[in-house]
N, CA and C atoms as a LAMMPS dump frame, in Angstrom:
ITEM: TIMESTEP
0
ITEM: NUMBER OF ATOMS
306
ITEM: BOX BOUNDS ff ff ff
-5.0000000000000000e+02 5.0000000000000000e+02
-5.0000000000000000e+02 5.0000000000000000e+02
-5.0000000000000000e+02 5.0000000000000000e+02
ITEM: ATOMS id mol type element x y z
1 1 1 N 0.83 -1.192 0
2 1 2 C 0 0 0
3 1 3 C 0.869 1.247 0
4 2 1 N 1.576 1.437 -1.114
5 2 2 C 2.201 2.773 -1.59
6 2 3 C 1.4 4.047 -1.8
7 3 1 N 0.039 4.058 -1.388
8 3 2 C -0.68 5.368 -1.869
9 3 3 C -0.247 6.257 -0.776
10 4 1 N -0.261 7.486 -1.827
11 4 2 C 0.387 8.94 -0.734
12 4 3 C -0.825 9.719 -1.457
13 5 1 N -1.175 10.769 -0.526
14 5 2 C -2.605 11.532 -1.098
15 5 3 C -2.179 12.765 -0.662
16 6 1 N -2.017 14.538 -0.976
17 6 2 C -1.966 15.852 -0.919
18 6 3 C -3.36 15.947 -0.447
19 7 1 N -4.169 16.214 0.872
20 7 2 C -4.752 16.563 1.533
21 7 3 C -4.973 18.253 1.64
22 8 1 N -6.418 19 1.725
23 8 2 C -6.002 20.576 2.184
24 8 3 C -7.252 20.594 3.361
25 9 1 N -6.543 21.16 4.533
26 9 2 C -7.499 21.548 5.386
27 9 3 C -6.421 22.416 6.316
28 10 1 N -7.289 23.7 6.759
29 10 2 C -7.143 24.578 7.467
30 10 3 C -6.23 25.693 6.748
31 11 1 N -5.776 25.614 5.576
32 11 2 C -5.261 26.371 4.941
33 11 3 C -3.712 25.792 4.561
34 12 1 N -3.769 24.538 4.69
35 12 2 C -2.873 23.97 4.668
36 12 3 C -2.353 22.514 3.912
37 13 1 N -1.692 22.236 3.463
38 13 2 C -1.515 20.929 2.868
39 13 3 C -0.444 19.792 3.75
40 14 1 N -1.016 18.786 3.577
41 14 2 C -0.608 17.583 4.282
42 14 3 C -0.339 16.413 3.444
43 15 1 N 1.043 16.441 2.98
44 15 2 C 1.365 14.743 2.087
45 15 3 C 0.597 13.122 3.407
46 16 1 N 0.038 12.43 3.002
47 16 2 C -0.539 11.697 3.798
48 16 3 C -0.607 10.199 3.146
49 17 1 N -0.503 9.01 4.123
50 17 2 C -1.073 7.33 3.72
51 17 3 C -1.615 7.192 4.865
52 18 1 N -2.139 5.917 4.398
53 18 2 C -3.103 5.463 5.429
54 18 3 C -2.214 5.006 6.545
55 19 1 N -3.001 5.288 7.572
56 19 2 C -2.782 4.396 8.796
57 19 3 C -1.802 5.836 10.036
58 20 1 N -1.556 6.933 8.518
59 20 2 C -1.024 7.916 9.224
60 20 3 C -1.509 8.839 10.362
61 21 1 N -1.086 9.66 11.332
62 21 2 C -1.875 10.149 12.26
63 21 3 C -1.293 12.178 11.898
64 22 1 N -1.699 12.879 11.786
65 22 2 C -1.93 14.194 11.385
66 22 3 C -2.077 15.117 12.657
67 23 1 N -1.913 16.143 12.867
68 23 2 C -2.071 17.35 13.552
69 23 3 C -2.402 18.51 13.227
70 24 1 N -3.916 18.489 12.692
71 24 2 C -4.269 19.753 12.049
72 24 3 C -4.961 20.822 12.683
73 25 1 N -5.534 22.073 12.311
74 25 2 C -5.93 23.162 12.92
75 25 3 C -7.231 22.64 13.307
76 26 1 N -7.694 23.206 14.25
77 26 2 C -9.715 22.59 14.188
78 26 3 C -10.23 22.11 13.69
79 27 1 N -11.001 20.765 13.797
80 27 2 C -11.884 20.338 13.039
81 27 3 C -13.372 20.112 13.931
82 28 1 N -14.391 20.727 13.411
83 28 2 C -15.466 20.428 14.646
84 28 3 C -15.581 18.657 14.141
85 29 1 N -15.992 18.216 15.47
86 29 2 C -16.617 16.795 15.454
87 29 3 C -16.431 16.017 16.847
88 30 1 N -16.848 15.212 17.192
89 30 2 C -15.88 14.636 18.431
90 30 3 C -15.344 13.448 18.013
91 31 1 N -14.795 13.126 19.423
92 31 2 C -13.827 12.042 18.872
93 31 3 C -14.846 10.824 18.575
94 32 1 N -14.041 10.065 17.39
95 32 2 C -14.628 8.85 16.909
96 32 3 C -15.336 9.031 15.018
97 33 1 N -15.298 10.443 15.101
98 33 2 C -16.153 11.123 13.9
99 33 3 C -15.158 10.686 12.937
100 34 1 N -15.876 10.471 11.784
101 34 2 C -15.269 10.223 10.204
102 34 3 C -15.595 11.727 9.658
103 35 1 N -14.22 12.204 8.56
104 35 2 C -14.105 13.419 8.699
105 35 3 C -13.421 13.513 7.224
106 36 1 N -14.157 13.847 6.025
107 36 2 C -13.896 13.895 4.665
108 36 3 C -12.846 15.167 4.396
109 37 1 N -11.497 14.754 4.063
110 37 2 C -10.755 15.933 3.555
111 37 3 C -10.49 16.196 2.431
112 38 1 N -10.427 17.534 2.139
113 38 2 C -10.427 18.044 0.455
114 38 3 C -8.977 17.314 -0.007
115 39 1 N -8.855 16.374 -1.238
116 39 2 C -8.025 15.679 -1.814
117 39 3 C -7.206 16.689 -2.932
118 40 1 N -6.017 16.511 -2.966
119 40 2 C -5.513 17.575 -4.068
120 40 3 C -4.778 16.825 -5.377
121 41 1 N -4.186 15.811 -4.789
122 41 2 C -3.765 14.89 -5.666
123 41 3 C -3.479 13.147 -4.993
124 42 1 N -3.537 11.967 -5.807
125 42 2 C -3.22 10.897 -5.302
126 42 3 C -1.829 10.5 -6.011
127 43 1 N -1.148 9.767 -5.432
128 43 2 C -0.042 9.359 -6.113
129 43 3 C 0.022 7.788 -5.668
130 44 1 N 0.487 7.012 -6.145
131 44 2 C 0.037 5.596 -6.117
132 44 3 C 1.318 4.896 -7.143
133 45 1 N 2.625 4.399 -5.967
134 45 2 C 3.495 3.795 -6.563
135 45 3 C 3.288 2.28 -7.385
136 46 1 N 2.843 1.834 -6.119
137 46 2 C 2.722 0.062 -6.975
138 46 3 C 2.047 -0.119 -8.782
139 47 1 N 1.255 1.026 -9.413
140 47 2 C 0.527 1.471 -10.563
141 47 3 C 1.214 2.062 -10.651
142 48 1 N 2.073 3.136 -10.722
143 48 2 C 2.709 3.95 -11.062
144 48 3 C 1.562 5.193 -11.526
145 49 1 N 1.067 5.618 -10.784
146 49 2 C -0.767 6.494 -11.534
147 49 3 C -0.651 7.609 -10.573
148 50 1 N -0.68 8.975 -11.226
149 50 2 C -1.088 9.854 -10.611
150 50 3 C -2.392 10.747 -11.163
151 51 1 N -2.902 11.249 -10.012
152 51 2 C -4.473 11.54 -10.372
153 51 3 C -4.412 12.961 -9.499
154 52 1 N -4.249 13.945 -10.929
155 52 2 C -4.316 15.536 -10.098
156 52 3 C -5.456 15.973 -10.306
157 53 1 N -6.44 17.19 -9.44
158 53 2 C -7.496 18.156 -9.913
159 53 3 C -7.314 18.694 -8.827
160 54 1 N -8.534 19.813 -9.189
161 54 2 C -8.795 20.548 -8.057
162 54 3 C -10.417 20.836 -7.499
163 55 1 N -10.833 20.503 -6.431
164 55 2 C -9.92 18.961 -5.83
165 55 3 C -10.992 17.918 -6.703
166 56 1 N -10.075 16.968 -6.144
167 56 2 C -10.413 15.756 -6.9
168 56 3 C -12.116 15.158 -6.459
169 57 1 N -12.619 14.118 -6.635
170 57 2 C -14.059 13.521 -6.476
171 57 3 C -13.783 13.076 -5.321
172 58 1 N -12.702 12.168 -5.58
173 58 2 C -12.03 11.291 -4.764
174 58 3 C -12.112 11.877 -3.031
175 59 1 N -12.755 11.168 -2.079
176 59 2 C -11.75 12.049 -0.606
177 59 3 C -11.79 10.878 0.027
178 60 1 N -10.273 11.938 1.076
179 60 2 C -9.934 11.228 2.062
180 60 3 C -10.332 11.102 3.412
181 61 1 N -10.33 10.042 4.181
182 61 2 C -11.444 9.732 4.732
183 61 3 C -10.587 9.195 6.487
184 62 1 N -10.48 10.565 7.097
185 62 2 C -9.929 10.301 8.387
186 62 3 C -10.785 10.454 9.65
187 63 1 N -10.471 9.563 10.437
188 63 2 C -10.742 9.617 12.003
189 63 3 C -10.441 10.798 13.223
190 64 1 N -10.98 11.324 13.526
191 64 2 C -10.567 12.122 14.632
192 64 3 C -10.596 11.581 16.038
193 65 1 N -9.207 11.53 16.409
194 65 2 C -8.679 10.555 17.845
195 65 3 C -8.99 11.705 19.13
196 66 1 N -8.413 12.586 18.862
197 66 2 C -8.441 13.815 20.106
198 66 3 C -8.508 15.422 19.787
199 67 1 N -9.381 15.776 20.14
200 67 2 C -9.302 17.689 20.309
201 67 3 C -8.075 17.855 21.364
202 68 1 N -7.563 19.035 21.236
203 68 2 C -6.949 19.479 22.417
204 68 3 C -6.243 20.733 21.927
205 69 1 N -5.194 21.051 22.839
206 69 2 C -4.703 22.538 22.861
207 69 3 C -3.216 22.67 22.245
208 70 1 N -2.672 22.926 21.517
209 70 2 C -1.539 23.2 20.971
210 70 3 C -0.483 23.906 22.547
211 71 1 N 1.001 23.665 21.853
212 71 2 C 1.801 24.957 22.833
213 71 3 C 1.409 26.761 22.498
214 72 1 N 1.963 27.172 24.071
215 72 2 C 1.501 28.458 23.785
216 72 3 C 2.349 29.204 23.349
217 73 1 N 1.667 30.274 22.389
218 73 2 C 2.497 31.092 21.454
219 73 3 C 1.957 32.778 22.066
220 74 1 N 3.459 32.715 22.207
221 74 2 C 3.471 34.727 22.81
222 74 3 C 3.491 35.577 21.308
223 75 1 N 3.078 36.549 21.99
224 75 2 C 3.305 37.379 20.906
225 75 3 C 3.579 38.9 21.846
226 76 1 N 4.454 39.124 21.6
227 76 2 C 4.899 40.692 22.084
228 76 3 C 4.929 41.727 21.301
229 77 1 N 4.532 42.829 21.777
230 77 2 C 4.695 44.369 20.708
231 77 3 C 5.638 45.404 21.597
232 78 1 N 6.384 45.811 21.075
233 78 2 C 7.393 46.66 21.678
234 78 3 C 7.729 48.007 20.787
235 79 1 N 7.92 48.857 21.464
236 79 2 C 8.195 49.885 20.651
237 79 3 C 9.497 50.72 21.584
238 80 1 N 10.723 50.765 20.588
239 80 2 C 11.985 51.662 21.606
240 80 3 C 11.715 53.152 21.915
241 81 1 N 12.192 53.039 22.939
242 81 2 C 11.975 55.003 23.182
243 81 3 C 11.298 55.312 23.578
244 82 1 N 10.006 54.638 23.835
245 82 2 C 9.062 55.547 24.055
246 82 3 C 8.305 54.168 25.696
247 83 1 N 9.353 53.283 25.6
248 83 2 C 8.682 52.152 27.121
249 83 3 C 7.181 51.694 27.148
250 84 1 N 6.843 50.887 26.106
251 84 2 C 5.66 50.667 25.66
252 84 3 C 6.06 49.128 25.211
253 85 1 N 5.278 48.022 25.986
254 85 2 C 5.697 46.956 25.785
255 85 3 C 4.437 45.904 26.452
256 86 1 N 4.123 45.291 25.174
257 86 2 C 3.368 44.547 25.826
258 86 3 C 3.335 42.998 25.374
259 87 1 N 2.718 42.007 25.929
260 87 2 C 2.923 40.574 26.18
261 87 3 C 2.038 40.211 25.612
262 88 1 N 1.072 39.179 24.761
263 88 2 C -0.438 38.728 24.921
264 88 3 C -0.083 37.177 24.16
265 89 1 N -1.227 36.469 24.711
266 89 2 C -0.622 35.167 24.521
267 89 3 C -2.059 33.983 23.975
268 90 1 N -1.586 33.248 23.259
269 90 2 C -3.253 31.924 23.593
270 90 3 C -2.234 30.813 23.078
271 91 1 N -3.263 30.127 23.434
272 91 2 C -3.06 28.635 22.728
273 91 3 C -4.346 27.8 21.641
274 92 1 N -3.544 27.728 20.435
275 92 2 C -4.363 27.416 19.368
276 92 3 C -5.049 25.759 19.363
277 93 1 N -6.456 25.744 19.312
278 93 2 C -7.223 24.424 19.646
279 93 3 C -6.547 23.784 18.316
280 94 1 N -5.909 22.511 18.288
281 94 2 C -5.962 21.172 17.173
282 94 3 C -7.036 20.204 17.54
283 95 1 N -6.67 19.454 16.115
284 95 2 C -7.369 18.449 16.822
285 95 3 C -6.209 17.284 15.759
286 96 1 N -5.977 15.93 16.042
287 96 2 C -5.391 14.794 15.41
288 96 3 C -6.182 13.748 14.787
289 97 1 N -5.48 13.53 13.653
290 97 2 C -6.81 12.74 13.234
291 97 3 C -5.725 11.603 12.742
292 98 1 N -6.18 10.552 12.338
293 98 2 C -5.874 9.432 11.725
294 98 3 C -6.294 9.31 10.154
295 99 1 N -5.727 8.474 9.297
296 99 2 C -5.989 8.75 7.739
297 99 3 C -6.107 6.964 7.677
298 100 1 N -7.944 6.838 7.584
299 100 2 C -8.706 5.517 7.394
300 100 3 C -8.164 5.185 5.76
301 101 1 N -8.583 5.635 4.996
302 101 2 C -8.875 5.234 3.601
303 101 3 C -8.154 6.443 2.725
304 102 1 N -8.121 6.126 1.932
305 102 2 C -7.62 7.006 0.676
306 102 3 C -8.012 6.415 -0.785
């Protein structure tokens, strides 16, 4: 099972096979949910076949294992000279999913 699939979700692309586990931006659902992702291309060694569009018919078809909270990312604004400095911070919700089918 050589299939590799270009995945897009959250503004982002993800080379992916099955059985793989992912870390993407939000996805509503809870855990256990089957969760269709926009396909961009398949590539498929053992055939030697690649299958591009945009996006394709085709989707990929992952599991969502856990929601949770990413590390936290600061963000500071500072300005010299004038002692103006400030801190502000969050932590961005993921969620992980698993890649069932392709």
């Amino acid at each position: 099972m050589a299939t590799y699939a270009v995945v897009k979700t959250g503004g982002k692309q993800y080379l992916v096979k099955e059985a793989d586990q992912i870390v993407v931006e939000h996805l509503e659902g809870e855990t256990g949910a089957k969760v269709d992702l926009t396909t961009l291309s398949i590539f498929d060694n053992e055939e030697l076949k690649v299958e591009f569009g945009a996006p394709l018919k085709q989707a990929v078809v992952a599991e969502i294992i856990e929601q949770g909270k990413g590390e936290k990312v600061r963000i500071a604004k500072f300005k010299s000279k004038v002692r103006y400095r400030k801190v502000r911070g969050f932590r961005p919700t993921l969620t992980k999913l698993q890649i069932v089918k392709i």
